[in-house]
Residue frames as a rotation matrix with the C-alpha (Angstrom) as fourth column:
UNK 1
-0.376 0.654 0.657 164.61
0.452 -0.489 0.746 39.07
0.809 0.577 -0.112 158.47
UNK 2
-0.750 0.427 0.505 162.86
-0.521 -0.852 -0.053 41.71
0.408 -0.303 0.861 160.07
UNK 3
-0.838 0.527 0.141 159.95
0.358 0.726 -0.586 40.87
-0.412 -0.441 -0.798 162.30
UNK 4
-0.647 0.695 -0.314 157.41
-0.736 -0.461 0.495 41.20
0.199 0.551 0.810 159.83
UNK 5
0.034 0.800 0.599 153.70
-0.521 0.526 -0.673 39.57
-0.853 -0.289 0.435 160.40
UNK 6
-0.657 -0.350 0.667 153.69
-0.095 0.917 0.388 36.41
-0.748 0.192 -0.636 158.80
UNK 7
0.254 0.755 0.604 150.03
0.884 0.072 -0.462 37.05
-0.393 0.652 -0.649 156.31
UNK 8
-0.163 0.200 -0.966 151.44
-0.352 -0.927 -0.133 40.09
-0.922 0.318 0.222 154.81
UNK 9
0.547 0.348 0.762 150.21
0.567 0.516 -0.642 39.73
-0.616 0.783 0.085 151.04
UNK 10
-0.630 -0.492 -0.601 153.26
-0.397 -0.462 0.793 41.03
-0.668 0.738 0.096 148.19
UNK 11
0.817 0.576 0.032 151.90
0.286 -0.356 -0.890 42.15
-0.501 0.736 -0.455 145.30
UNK 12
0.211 -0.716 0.665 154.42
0.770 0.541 0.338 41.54
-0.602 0.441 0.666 142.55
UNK 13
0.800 0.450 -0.397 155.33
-0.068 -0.589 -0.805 44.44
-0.597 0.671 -0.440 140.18
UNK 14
-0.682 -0.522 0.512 156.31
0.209 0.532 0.821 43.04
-0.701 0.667 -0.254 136.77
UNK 15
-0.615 0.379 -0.691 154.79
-0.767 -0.492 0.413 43.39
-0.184 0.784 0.593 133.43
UNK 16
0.583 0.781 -0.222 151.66
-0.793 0.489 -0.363 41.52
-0.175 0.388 0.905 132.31
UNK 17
0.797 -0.225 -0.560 153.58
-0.304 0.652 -0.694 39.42
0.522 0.724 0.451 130.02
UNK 18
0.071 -0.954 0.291 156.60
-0.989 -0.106 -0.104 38.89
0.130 -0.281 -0.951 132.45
UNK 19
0.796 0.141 -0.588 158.08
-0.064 0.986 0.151 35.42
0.602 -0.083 0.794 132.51
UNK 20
0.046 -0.976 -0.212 160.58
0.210 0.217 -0.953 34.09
0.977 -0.001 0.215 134.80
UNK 21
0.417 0.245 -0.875 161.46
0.906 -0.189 0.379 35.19
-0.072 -0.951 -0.301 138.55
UNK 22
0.917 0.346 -0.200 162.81
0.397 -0.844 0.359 38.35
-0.045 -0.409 -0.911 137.98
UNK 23
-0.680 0.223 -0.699 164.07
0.730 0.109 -0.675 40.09
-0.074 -0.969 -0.237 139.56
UNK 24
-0.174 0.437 0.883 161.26
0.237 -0.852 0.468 42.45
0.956 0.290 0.045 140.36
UNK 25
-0.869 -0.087 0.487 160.07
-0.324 -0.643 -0.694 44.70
0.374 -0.761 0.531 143.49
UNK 26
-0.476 0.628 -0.616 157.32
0.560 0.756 0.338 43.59
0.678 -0.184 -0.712 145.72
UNK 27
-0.745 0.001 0.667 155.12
-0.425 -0.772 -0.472 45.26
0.515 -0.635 0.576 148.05
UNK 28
-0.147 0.678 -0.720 152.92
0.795 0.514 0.322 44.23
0.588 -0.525 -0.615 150.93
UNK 29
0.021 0.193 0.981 150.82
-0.638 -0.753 0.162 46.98
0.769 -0.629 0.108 153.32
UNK 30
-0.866 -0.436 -0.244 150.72
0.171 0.200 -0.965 46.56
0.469 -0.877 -0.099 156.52
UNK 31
-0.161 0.828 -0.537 147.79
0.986 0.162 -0.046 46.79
0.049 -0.537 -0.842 159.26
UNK 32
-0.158 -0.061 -0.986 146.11
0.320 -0.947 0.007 50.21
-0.934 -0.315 0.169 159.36
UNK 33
0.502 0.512 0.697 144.73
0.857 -0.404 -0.320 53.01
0.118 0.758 -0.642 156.78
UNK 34
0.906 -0.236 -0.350 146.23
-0.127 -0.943 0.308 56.03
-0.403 -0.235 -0.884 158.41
UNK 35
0.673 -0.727 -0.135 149.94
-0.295 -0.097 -0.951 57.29
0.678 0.680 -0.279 157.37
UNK 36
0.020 -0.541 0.841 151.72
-0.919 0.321 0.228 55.86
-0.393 -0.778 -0.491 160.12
UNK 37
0.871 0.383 0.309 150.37
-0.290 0.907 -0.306 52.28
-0.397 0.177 0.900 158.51
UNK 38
-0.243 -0.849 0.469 153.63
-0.027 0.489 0.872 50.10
-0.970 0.199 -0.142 157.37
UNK 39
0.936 -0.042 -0.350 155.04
-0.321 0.313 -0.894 49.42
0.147 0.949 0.279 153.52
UNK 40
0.154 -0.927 0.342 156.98
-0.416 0.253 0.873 47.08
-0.896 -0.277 -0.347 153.22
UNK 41
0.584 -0.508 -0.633 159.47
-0.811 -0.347 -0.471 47.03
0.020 0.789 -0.614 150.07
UNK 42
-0.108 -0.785 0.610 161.76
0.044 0.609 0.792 43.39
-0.993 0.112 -0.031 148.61
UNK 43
-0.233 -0.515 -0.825 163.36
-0.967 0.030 0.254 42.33
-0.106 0.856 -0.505 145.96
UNK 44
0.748 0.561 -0.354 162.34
-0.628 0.771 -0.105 38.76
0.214 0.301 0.929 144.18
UNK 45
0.252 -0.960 -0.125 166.42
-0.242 0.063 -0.968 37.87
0.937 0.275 -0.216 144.45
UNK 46
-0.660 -0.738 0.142 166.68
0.098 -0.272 -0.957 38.85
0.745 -0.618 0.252 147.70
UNK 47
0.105 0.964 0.244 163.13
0.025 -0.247 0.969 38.53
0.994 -0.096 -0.050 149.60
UNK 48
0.336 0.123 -0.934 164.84
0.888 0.290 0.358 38.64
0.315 -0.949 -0.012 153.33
UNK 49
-0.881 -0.420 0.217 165.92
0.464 -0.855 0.233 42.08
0.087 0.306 0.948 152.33
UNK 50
0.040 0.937 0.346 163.12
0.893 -0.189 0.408 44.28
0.448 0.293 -0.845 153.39
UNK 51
-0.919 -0.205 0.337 162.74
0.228 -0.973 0.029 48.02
0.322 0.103 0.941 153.29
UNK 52
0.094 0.965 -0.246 159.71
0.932 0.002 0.363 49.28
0.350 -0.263 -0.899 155.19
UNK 53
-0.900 -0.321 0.294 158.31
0.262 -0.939 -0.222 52.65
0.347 -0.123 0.930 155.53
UNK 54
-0.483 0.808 -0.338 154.80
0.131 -0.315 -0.940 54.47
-0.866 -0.498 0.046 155.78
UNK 55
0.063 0.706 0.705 152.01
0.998 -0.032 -0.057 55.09
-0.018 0.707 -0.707 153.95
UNK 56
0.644 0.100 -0.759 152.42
-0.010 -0.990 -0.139 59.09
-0.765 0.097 -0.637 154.13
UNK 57
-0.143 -0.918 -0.371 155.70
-0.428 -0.280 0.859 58.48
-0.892 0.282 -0.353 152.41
UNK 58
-0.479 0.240 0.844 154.57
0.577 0.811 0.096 55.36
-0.662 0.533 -0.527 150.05
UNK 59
0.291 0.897 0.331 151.91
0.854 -0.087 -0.513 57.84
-0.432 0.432 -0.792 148.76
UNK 60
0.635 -0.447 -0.630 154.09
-0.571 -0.821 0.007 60.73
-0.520 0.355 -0.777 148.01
UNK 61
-0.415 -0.480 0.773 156.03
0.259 0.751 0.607 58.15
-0.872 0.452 -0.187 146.17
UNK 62
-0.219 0.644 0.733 153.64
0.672 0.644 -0.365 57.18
-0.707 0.413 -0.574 144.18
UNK 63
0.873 0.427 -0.235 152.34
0.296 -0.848 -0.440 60.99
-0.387 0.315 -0.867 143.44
UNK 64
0.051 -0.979 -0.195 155.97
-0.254 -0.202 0.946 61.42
-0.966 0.002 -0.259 142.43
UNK 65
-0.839 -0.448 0.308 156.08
0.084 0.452 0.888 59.05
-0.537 0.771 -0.341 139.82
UNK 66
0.145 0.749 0.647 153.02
0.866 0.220 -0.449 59.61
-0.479 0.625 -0.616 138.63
UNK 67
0.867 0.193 -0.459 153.76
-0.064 -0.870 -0.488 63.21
-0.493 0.453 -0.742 137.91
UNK 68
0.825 -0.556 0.101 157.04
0.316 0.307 -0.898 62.15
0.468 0.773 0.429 136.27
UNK 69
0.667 -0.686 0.290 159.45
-0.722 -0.499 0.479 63.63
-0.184 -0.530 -0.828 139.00
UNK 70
0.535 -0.445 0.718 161.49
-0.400 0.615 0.679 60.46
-0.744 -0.651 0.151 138.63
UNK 71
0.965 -0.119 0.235 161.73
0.252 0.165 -0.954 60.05
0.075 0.979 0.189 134.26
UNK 72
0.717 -0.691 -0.090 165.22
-0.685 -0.675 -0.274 61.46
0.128 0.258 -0.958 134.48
UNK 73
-0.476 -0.619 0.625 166.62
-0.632 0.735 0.246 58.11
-0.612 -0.278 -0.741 135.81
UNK 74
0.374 0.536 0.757 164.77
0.240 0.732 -0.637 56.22
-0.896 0.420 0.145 133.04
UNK 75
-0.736 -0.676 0.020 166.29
0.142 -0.126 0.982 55.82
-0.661 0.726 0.189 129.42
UNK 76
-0.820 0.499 0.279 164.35
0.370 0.092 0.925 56.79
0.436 0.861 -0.260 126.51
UNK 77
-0.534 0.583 -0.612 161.98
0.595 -0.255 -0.762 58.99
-0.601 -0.771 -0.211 129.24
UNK 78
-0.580 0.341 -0.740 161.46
-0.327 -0.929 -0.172 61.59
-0.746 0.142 0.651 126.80
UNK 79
0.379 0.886 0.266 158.82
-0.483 0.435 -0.760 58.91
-0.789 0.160 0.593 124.52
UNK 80
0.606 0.277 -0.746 161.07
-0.743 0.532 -0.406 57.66
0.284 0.800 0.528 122.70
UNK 81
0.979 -0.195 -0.051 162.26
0.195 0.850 0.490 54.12
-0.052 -0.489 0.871 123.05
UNK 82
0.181 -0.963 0.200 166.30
-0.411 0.111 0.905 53.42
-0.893 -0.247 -0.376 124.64
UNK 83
0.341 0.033 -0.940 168.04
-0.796 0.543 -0.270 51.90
0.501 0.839 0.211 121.46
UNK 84
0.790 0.202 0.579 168.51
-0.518 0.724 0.455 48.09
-0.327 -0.660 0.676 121.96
């Protein structure tokens, strides 16, 4: 693994109701407020795997998926559910 600081806190993202380990994506910030500040990115599967970037980027993420730039790689994007 990367030399990551040893208190970083991951924040799990999984549905409410999720049982089980996963897998699911984690995230932990890093020291710092400004966009230079670290994100760092694992898998539950695979948690010595880590992907780390910035907050400048992290937040364009974010603004990404919120505006839906990203629905095209999701089934059933257009509201209605994938069939099962």
């Amino acid at each position: 693994m990367s030399d990551l600081p040893p208190d970083l806190t991951w924040t799990r993202a999984a549905p409410p109701d999720a049982t089980g380990p996963g897998p699911w994506i984690e995230i932990a910030f890093g020291e710092g407020d400004d966009g230079d500040a670290p994100v760092h990115l694992r898998e539950t599967s695979a948690p010595d795997n880590v992907v780390t970037t910035n907050r400048r980027k992290w937040d364009a993420f974010v603004l990404g998926v919120r505006a839906g730039e990203f629905d095209h790689f999701v089934d059933g994007s257009d509201g209605e559910q994938p069939d099962a």
